[in-house]
N, C-alpha and C positions, 0 to 999 in steps of 0.2 A: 224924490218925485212927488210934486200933488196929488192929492187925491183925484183932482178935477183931469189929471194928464194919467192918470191909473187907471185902466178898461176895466181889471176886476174890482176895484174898489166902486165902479160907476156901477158893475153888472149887481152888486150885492146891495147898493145901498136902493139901486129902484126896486127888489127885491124887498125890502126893508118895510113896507106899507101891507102889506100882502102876509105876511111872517106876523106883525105886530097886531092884525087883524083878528091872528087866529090865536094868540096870545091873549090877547086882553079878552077872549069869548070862553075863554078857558073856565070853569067854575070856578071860585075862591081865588083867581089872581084880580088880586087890587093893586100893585106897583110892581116894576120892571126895570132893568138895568141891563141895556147896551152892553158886552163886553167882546173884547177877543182883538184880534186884531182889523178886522174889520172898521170897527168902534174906536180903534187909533187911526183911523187911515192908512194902514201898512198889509191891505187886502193884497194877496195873491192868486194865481190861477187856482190854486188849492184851498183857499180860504171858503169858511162856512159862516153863519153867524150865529152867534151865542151871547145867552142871554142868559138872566140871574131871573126868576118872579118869587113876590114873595106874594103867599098863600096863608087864606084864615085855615081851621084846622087844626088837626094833630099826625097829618100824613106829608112827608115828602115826596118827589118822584122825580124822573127825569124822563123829556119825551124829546122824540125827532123826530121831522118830518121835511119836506122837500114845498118848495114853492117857488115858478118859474125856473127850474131848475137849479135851484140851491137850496142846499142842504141847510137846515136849521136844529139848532140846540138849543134846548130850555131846563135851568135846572129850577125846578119848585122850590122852593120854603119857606116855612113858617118862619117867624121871624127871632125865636128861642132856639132855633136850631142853627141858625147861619151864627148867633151870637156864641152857641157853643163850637162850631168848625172855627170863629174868631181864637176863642180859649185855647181851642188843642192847637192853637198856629197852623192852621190851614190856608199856605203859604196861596195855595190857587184863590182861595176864598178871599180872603182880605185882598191880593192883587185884584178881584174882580170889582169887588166892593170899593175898592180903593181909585182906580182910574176910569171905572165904567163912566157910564154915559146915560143920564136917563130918562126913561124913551114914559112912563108913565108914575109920575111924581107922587109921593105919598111923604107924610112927616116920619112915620117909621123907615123907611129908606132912606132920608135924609140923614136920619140917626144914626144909620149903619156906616151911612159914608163917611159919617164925619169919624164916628168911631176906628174906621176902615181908615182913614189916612192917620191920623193919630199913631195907627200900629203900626203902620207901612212905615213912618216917616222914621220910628225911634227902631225898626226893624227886630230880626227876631230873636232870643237871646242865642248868645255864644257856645258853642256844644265843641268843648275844646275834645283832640286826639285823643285817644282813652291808650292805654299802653296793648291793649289787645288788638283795638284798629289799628294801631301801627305795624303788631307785629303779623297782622292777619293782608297789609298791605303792600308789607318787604316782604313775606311769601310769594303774592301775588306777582310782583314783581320779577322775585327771582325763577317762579316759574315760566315766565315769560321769556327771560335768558335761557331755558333749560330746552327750547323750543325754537331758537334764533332760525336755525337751517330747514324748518319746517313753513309749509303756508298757513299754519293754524296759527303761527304768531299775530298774523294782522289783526286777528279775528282778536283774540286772547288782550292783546295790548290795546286795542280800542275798549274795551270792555273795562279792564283794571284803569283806563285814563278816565271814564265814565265814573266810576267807583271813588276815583281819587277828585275829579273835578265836585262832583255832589258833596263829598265830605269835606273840599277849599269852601265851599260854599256855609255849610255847618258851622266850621271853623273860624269864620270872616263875620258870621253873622249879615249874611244874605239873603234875601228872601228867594228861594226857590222861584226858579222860571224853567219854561220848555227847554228840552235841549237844545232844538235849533234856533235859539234866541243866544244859545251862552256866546260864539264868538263874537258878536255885537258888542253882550253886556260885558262879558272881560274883559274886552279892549280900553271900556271907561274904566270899571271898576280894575283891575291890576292887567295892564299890559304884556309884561312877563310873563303871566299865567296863559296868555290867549297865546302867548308866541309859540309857546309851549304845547298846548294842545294845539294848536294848527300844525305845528311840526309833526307829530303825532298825526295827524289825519291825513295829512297830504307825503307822507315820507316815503321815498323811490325805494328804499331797502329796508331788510331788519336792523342793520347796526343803528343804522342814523333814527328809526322807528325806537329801538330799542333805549337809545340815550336819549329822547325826548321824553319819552317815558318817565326813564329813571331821572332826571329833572325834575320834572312834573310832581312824581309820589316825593322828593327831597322838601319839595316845599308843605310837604306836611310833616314827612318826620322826622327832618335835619340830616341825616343819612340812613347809610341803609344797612346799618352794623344790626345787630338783634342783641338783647337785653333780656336780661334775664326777666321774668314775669310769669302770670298765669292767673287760674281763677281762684276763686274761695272755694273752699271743698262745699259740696251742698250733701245735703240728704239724701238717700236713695228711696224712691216710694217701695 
């Protein structure tokens, strides 16, 4: 759909003058950045808008507020501080940085973005299965079997598919997005994996819920035999 044939994208973006107004009146914001979905054109009835400013200072903050009846978000900061959420891979931070949009231009902003797609594009590194997440994932698993004739499976098995889809994500070297973004993004990024979790989310019983599932966690730790393993002994204070 266009933006121009989307009612909530139309209702948030004339909302948009009115939001940026009280933005840029803000103390110590000099530059701003568009983000969210909105900022992509992929507004919905639920969509807010949100925004990135960067502030002189040594303080961050984050504020909301409503105009014309939409909800508005701003996260403040200084510009040593979004460079260190860059360092610890702060997956929301660089995507914001990274595809934003911006609404009041500065060279340090520009510096962020460029830096921001640089990291977006080479992604973030690889955080392969550790032998304790696999074996902490076939429990999961198997207590979700332990549970099949009960209605606390649904609950239970969406939960460990959640668990296991964030750690495909670690593992593929992904940059983290919203949950309600993953079946879009799976479908591009591995098609199997979305089949998988849509099977999982829409499944009429536990069997069929159940072998989605166990699918789903296979693709992270080959099966679901258990191996011998554990921790280093540590010290006791």
């Amino acid at each position: 759909m266009k933006a121009a044939d989307n009612p909530h994208q139309t209702r948030l973006e004339a909302a948009l003058p009115a939001a940026l107004e009280r933005i840029f009146a803000t103390p110590g914001v000099y530059a701003a950045l568009w983000c969210g979905s909105a900022a992509r054109g992929e507004a919905n009835a639920y969509s807010d808008l949100d925004f990135h400013a960067l502030v002189t200072g040594d303080h961050r903050w984050r504020s909301n507020f409503v105009v014309d009846g939409v909800p508005v978000e701003v996260f403040h900061n200084p510009v040593r501080k979004v460079r260190a959420m860059f360092a610890a891979e702060d997956a929301a931070t660089i995507t914001m940085f990274a595809q934003g949009r911006v609404v009041l231009s500065h060279p340090d902003l520009e510096a962020l973005m460029t830096e921001a797609r640089a990291l977006y594009a080479a992604g973030p590194p690889l955080h392969p299965l550790t032998e304790a997440q696999r074996f902490n994932l076939i429990e999961e698993v198997m207590d979700c079997r332990g549970v099949m004739g009960q209605p606390i499976h649904s609950l239970l098995a969406l939960a460990v598919a959640s668990r296991a889809v964030d750690r495909l994500y670690a593992v593929n070297g992904w940059w983290e997005i919203k949950r309600e973004r993953w079946p879009a993004d799976l479908a591009v990024k591995n098609p199997e994996v979305a089949q998988d979790l849509n099977a999982v989310l829409v499944a009429p019983e536990a069997r069929s819920r159940q072998d989605a599932l166990e699918r789903l966690a296979t693709r992270l730790t080959g099966d679901l035999t258990y191996r011998d393993g554990g921790s280093e002994p540590e010290a006791v204070p």
